[in-house]
C-alpha positions as CSV (number, residue, x, y, z in Angstrom):
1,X,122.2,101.5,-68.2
2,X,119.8,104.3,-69.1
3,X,116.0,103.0,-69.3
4,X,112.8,105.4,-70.5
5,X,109.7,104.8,-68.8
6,X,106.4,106.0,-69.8
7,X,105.7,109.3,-68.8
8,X,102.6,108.1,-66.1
9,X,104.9,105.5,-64.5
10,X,107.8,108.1,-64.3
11,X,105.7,110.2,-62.5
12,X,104.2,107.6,-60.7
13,X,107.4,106.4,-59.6
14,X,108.5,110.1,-58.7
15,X,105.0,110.5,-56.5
16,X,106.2,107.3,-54.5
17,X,110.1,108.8,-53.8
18,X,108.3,111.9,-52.6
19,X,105.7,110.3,-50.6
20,X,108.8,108.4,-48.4
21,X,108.4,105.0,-49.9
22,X,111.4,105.0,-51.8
23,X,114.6,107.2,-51.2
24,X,115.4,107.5,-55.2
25,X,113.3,106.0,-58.6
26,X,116.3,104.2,-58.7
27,X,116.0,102.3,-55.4
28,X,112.1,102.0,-56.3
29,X,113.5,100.2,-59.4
30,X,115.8,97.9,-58.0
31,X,113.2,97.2,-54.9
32,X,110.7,96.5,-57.6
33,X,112.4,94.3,-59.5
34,X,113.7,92.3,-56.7
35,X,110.0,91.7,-55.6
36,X,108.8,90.5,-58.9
37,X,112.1,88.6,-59.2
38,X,111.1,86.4,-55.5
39,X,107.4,86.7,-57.0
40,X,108.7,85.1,-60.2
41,X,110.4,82.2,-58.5
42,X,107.4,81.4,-56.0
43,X,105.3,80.8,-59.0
44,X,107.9,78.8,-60.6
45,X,108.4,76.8,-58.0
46,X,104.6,76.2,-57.2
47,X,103.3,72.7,-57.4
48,X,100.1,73.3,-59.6
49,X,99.3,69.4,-60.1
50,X,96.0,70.2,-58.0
51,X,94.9,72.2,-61.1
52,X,95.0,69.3,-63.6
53,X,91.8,67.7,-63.1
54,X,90.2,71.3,-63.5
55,X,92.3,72.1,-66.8
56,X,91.2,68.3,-68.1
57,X,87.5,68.8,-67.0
58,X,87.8,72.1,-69.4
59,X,89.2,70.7,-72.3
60,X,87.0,68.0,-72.1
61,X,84.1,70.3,-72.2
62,X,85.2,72.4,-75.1
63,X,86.0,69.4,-77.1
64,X,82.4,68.4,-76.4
65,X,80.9,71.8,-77.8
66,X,79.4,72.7,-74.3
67,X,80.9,76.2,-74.4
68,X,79.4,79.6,-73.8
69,X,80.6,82.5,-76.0
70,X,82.8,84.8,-74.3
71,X,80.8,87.5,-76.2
72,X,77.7,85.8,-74.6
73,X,78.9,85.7,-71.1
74,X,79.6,89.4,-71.7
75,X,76.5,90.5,-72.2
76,X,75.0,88.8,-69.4
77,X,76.9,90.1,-66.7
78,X,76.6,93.5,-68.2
79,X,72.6,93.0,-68.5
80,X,72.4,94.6,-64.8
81,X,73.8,97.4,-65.1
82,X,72.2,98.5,-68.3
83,X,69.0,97.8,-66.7
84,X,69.1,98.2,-63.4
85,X,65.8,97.0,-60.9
86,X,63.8,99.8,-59.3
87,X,63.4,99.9,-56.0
């Protein structure tokens, strides 16, 4: 199989053999993979019943209209930085 990867994650992939982490991009690859694969099946497997009350509480809320508009929120936590406080 013959795969073409961007040319940043080639060379990021080609940075990581030469630092010692991997011994080929294909090993990276396969090592890679394998980690997202056991990552993949962790999640599946989780038991995320504990996050139903939270998900219900939220619907509830936007079906009320007691929302905040992302763009909103946005600008608020970017207010800082636009005008910062002088010390």
């Amino acid at each position: 199989m013959n795969i073409r990867l961007k040319p940043d994650t080639e060379e990021w992939l080609k940075s990581q053999v030469a630092e010692g982490r991997f011994e080929s991009i294909e090993e990276a690859v396969e090592l890679l993979i394998a980690e997202d694969r056991l990552t993949q099946r962790a999640l599946d497997s989780a038991d995320l019943s504990w996050a139903q009350p939270y998900i219900d509480e939220g619907l509830a809320s936007v079906e009320a209209g007691d929302v905040i508009p992302a763009e909103d929120v946005h600008k608020e936590l970017l207010a800082p930085l636009k005008h910062p406080k002088q010390r």
